[in-house]
SELUM-663784 format. One line per 2 residues: number of its first residue (from 1); their letters; for each residue x negated, y, z negated of C-alpha. Coordinates in pm, 1 decimal. Layout:
<nodes>
NUM	A	X Y Z | ...
</nodes>
This chain:
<nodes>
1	XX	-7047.8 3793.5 -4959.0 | -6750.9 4007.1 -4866.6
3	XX	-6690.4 4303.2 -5081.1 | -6333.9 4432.7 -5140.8
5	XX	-6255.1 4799.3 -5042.5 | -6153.0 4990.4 -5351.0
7	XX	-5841.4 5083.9 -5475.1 | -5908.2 5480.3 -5412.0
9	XX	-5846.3 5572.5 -5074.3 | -6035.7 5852.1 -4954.5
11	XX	-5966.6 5828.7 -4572.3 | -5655.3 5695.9 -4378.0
13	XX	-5642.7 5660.9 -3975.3 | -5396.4 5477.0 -3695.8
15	XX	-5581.7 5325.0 -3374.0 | -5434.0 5362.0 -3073.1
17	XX	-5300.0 4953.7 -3084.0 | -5157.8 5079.0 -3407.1
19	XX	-5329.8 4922.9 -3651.0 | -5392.0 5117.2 -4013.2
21	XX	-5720.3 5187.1 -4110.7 | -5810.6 5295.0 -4454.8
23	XX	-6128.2 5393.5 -4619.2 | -6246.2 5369.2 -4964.5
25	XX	-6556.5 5408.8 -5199.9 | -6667.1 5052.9 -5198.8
27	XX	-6597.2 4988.6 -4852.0 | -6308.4 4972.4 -4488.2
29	XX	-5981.3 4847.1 -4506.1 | -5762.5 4753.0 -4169.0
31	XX	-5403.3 4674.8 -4200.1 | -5239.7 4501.5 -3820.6
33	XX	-4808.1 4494.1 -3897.9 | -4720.9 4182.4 -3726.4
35	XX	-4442.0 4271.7 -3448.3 | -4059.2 4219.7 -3560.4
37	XX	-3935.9 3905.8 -3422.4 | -3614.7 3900.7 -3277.7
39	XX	-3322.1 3632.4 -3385.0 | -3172.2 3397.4 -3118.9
41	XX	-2910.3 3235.1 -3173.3 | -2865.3 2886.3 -3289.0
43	XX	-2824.9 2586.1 -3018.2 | -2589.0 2316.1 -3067.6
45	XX	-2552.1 1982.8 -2853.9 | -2377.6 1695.2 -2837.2
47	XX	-2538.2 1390.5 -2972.9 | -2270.9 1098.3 -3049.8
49	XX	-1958.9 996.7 -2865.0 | -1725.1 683.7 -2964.3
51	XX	-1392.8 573.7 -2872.6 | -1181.2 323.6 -3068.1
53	XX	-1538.6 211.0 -3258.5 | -1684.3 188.2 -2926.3
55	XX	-2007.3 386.8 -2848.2 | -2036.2 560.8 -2523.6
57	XX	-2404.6 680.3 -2339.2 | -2515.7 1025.0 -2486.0
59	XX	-2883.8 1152.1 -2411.5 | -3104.5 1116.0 -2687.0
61	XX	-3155.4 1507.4 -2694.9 | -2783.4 1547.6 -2664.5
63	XX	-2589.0 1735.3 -2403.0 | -2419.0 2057.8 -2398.2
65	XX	-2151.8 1966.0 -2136.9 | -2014.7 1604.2 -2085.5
67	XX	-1697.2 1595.8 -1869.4 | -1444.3 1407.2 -1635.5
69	XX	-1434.1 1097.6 -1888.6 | -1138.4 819.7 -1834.8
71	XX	-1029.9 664.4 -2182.8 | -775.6 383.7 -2166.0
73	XX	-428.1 365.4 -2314.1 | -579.1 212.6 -2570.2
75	XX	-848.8 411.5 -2656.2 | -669.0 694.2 -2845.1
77	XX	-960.4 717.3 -3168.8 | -1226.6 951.9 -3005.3
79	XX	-1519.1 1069.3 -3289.4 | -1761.2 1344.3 -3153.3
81	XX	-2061.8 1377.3 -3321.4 | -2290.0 1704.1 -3287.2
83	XX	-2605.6 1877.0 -3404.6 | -2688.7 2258.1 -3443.3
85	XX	-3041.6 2379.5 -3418.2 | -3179.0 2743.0 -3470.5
87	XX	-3138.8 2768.6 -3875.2 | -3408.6 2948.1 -4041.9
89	XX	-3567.9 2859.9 -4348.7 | -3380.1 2734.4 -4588.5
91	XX	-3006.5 2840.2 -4362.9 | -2778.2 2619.4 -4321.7
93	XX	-2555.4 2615.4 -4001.3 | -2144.9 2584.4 -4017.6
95	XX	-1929.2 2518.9 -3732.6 | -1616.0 2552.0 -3526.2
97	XX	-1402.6 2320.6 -3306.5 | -1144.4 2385.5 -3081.8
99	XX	-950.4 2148.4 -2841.9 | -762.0 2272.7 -2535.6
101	XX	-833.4 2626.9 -2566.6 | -631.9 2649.7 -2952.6
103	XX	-777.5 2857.6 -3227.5 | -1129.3 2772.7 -3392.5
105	XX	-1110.4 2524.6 -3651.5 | -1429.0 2579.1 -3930.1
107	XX	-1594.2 2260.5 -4079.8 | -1936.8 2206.5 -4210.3
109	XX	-1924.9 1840.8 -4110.2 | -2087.6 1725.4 -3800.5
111	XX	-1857.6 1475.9 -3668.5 | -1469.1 1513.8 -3576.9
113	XX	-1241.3 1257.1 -3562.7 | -922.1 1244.6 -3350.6
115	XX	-662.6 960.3 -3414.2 | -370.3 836.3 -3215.3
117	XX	-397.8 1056.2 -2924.3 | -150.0 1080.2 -2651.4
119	XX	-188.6 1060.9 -2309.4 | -304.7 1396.0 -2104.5
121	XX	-622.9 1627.3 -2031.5 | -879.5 1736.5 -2341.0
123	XX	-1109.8 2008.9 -2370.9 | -1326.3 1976.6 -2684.6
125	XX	-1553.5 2265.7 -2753.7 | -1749.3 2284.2 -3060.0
127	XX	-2032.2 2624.2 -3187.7 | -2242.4 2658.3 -3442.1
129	XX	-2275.1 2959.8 -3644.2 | -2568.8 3147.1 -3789.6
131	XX	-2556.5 3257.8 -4195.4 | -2585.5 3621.1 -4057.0
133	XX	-2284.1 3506.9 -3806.9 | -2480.8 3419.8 -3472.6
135	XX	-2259.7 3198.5 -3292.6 | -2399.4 2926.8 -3008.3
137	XX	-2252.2 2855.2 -2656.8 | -1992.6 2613.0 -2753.7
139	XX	-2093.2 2235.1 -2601.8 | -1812.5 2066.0 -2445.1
141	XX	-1661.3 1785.7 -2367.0 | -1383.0 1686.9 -2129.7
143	XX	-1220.6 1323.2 -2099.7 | -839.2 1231.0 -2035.2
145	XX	-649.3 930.6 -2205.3 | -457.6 717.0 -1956.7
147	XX	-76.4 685.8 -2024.6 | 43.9 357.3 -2115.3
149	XX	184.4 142.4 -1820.1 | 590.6 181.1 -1924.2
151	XX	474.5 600.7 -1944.2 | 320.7 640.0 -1570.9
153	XX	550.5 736.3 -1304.5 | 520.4 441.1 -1107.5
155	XX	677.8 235.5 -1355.1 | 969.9 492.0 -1484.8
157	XX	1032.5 481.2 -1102.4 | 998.6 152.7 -1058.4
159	XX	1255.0 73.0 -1323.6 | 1461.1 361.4 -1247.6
161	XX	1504.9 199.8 -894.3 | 1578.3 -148.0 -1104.5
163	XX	1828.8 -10.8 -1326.3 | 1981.2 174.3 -1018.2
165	XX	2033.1 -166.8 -838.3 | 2212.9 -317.3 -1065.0
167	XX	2463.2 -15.4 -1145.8 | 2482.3 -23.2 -720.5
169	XX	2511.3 -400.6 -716.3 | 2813.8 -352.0 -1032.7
171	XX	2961.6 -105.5 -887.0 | 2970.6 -268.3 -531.4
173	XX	3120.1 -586.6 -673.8 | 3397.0 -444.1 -827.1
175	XX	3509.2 -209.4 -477.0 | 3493.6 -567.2 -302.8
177	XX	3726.4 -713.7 -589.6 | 3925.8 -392.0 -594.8
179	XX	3955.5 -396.4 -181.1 | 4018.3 -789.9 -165.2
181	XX	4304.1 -714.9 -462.1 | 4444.1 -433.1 -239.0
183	XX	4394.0 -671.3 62.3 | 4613.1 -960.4 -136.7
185	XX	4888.8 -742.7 -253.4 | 4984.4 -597.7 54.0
187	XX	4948.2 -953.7 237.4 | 5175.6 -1097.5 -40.7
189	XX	5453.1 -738.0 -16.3 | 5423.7 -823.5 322.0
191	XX	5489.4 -1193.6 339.2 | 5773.6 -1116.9 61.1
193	XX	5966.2 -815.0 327.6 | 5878.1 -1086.1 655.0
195	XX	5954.0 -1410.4 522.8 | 6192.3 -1466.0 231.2
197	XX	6309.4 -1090.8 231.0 | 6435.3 -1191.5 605.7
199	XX	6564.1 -1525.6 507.5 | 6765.8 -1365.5 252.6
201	XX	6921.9 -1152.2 431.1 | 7045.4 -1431.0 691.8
203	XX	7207.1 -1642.7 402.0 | 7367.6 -1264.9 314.5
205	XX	7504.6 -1214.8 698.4 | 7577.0 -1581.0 699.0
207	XX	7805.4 -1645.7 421.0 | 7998.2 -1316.1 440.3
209	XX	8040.3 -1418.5 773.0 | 8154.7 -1757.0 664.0
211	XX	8330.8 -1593.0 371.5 | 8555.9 -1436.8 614.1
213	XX	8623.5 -1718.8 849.7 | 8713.1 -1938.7 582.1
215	XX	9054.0 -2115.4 587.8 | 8974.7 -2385.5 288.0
217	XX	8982.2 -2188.8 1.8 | 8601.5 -2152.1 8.4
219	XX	8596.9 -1781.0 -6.4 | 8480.7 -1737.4 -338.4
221	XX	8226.9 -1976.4 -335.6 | 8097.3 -1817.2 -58.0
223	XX	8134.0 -1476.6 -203.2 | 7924.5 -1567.0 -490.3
225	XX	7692.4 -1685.6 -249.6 | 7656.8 -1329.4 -61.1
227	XX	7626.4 -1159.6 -436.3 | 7317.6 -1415.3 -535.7
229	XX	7177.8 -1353.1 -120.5 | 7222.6 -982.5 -201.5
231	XX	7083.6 -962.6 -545.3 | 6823.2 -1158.5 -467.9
233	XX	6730.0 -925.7 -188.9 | 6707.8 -604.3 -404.1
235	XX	6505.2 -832.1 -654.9 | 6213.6 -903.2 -394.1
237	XX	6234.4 -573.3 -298.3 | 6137.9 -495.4 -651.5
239	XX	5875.1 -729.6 -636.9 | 5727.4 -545.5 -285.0
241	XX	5754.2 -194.9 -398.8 | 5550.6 -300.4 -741.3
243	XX	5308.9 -500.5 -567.3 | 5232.8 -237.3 -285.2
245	XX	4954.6 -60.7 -340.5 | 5063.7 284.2 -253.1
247	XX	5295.9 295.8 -519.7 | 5029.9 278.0 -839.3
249	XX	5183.9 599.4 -934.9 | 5432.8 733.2 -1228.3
251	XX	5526.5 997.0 -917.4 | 5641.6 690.9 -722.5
253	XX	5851.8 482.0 -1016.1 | 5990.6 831.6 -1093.0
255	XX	6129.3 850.9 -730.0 | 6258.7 463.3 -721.9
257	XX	6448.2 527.3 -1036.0 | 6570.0 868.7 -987.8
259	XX	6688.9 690.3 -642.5 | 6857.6 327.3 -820.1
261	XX	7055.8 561.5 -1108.2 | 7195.2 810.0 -790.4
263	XX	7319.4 500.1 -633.3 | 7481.6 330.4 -936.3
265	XX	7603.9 662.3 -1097.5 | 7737.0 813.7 -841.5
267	XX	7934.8 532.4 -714.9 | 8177.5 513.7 -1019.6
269	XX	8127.1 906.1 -1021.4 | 7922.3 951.3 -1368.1
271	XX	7751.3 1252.2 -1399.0 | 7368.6 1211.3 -1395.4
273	XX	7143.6 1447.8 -1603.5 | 6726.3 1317.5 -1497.0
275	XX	6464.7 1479.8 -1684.6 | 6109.6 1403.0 -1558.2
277	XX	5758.8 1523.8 -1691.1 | 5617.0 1832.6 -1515.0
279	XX	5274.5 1674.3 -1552.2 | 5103.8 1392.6 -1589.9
281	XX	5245.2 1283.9 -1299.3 | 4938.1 1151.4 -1134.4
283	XX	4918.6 851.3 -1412.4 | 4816.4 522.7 -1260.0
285	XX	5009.3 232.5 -1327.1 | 4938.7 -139.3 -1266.4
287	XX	5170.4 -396.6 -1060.0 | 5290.5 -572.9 -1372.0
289	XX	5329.8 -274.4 -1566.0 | 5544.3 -71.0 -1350.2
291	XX	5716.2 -388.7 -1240.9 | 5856.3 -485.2 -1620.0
293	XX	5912.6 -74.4 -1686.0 | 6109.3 -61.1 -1392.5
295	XX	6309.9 -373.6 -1438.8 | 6399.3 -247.1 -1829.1
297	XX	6486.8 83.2 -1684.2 | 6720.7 -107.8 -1412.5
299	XX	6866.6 -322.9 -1693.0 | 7006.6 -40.9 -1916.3
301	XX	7112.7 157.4 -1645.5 | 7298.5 -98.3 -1507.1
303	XX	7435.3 -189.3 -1809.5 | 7532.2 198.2 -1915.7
305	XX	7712.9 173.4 -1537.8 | 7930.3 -164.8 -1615.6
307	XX	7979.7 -154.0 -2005.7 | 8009.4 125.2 -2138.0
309	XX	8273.6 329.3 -1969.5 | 8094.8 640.7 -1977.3
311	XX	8144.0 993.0 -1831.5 | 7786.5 1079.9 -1847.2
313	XX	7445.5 992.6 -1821.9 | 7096.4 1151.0 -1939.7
315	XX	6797.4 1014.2 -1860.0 | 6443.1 1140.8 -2019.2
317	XX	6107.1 1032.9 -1888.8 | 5808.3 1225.7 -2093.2
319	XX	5454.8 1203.8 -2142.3 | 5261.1 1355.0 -2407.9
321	XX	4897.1 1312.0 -2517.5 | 4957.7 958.6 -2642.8
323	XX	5289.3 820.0 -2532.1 | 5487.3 755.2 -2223.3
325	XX	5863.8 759.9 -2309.8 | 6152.3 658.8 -2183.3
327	XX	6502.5 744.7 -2357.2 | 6868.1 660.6 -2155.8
329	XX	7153.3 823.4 -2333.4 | 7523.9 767.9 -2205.3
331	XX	7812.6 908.4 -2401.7 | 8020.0 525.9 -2353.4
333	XX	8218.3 349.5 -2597.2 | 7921.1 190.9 -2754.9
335	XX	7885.6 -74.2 -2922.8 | 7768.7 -290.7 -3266.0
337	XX	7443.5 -397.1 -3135.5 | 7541.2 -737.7 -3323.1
339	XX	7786.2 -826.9 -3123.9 | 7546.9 -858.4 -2808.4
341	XX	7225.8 -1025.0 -2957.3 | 7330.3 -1291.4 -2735.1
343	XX	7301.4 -1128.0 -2442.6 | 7015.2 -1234.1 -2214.5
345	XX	6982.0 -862.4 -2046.6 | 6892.1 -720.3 -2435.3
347	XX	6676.9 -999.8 -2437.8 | 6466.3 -969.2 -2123.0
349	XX	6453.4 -598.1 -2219.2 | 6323.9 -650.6 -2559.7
351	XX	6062.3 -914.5 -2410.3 | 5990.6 -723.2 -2114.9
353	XX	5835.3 -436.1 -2354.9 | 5696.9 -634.9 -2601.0
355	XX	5471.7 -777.0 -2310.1 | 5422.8 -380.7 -2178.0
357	XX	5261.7 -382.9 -2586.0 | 5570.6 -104.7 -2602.2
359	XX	5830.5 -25.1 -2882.4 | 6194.1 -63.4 -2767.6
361	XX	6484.1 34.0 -2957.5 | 6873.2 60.3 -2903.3
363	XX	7075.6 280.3 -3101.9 | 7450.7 236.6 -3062.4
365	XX	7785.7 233.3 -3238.4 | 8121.0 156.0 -3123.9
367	XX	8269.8 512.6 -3028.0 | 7995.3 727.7 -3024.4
369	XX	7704.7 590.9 -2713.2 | 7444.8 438.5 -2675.9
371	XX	7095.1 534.4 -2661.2 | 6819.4 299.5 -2522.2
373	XX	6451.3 421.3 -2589.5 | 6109.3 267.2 -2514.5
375	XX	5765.1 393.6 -2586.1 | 5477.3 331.2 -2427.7
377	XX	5134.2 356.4 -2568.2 | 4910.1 541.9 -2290.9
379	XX	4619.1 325.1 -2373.3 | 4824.6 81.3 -2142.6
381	XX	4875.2 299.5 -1902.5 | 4559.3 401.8 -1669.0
383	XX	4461.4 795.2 -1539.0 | 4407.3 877.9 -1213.5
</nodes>
């Protein structure tokens, strides 16, 4: 039977492996320290992996590195599930989770779950962490999430080219119908100046010739003839400078009416006053357009030239930001704009703008001029 050593010690002595020796009255007492153990740090792995509800192959230990996983476009819900090991007795191990490289995130939960990712590259790292604040090698996890079919480059490219097509193909079709309009104008100016504009001119030649021959009392007839030839000649010229392409500009009706007023004014010697805009002069006009402005403009000033006895002319083309306006002032005898509702050239005029969409107005009273002015909304007239 083994005897305890007392409780007096008389004698105390270390061996050399360091163990304690003690000696008492009832007997020898030996006391071996165990050595201090050192703490590691904990391990953590990981043991689950699932995307959209879908379980993907994961050791049964776990893994500390899984990488270079493909997710479809529709597998954007990813769960990770993980497992620390190293706790002591009783310890409980946190954790921290990170994904591409951002700041630690803490949770005591071993599962993180990522909804409604978007396409691109993950990194998921997650550690474990010690109660005295040991922290593991983080265990990672790489995958990437495909980008939906309408998101890869193929496609935007793809469609881009599509989309680019059609704008080419739109655009194309309207230079042809633009070049085949050009290509019809100047066949039908042309056909005008060869054909009838020629034609015209030979019944001109012919019945002033005639008109001056004559021995029957014909002359006036054919007089009246020559007028109609000669009229009708400036009239299709009209018609061939509106319908020539080169003349789309307010530049070149400026020019054709500044030259018509210099040859009716300053044949019954009235003074001539011709204000034009210092810009805007590059406005684009179309054929029908500047045909009707330039007839209503050759209307009043031919009337201002016949009827109203005038001294003096002023003529004011302007553009601002909205309008286009045109005002033709003489200082004539007037007149009560009553007394002319009959005429047809007040009539053409007033019909003339109304199809321009324009606002015409004469303002006249006997003994004190007339003014004619019509306004033009630049909506219906087109920018170069």
């Amino acid at each position: 039977m083994r005897q305890r050593p007392g409780r007096q010690v008389e004698l105390a002595f270390r061996d050399r492996k360091g163990s304690l020796w003690f000696g008492t009255s009832s007997g020898l007492a030996r006391y071996s320290p165990e050595p201090k153990r050192q703490r590691l740090e904990p391990t953590v792995f990981i043991t689950g992996l699932r995307a959209d509800g879908v379980a993907l192959p994961v050791s049964i230990l776990g893994e500390t590195s899984i990488s270079d996983l493909d997710f479809g476009a529709d597998k954007s819900n990813v769960s990770i599930d993980f497992l620390g090991l190293g706790a002591a007795l009783g310890e409980k191990l946190n954790y921290e989770y990170r994904v591409r490289g951002e700041d630690w995130t803490p949770t005591i939960e071993r599962t993180v779950n990522f909804a409604n990712l978007s396409a691109g590259d993950y990194r998921f790292e997650v550690r474990a962490i010690s109660a005295d604040r040991l922290y593991s090698n983080p265990a990672a996890l790489s995958f990437r999430i495909a980008a939906p079919v309408w998101q890869r480059w193929w496609f935007v490219l793809a469609v881009s080219l599509f989309i680019a097509g059609i704008v080419y193909l739109i655009y194309r079709n309207r230079i042809q119908r633009l070049l085949a309009m050009e290509r019809m104008r100047t066949r039908i100016a042309t056909d005008l100046h060869d054909d009838i504009g020629s034609n015209l001119t030979r019944i001109s030649i012919l019945s002033e010739v005639a008109r001056q021959k004559s021995e029957n009392g014909n002359g006036d007839l054919l007089s009246s003839i020559a007028n109609i030839a000669r009229e009708s000649v400036a009239s299709m010229n009209d018609i061939v400078w509106a319908v020539t392409p080169e003349h789309d500009s307010l530049l070149d009706l400026t020019r054709r009416m500044r030259r018509h007023a210099e040859e009716v004014f300053a044949f019954r010697d009235i003074e001539l006053r011709f204000e034009t805009p210092e810009s805007d002069m590059g406005l684009k006009l179309g054929v029908g357009l500047r045909r009707d402005l330039l007839l209503v403009f050759k209307e009043a000033v031919n009337n201002a030239a016949r009827h109203s006895n005038c001294s003096k002319v002023e003529i004011d083309l302007r553009a601002d930001q909205s309008e286009l306006i045109l005002e033709i002032k003489d200082n004539g005898r007037g007149f009560a704009e009553s007394e002319n509702e009959s005429g047809q050239g007040l009539r053409s005029m007033r019909r003339r703008a109304g199809i321009m969409g324009g606002e015409f107005n004469i303002d006249s009273d006997p003994g004190r001029g007339t003014t004619v002015r019509l306004v033009l909304p630049l909506g219906e007239v087109e920018r170069v």
